[in-house]
C-alpha positions in Angstrom: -8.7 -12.8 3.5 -6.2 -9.6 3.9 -3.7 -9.4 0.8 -0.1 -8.1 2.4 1.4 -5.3 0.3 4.9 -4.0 0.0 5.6 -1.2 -1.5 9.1 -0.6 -3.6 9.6 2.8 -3.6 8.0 5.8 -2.1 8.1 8.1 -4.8 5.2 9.9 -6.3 4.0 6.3 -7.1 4.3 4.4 -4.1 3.0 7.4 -1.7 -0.4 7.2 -4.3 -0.6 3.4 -4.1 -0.4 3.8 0.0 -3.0 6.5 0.0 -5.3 4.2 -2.1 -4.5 1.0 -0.5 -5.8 3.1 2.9 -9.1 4.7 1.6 -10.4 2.2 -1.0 -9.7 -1.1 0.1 -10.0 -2.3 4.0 -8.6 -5.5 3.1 -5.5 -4.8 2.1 -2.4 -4.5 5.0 0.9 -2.9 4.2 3.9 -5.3 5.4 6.8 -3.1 4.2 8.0 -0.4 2.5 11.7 0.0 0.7 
C-alpha cells in the first residue's frame, strides 16, 4: 500500500525529508508540497 506524503515547508527540513522519501523508501508518494 503507498503512504501519500505532504510536506509543510521546504526548508532545510522538508528538502531532506523529500530526498529521503525518494532514495529510501519506494513506497512512499509525495501529494503536495506548501
Amino acid at each position: 500500500m503507498t503512504i501519500k506524503l505532504g510536506i509543510n515547508g521546504f526548508g532545510r527540513i522538508g528538502r531532506n525529508v523529500l530526498r529521503a522519501a525518494v532514495q529510501n523508501f519506494s513506497d512512499i508518494e509525495i501529494v503536495g508540497i506548501n
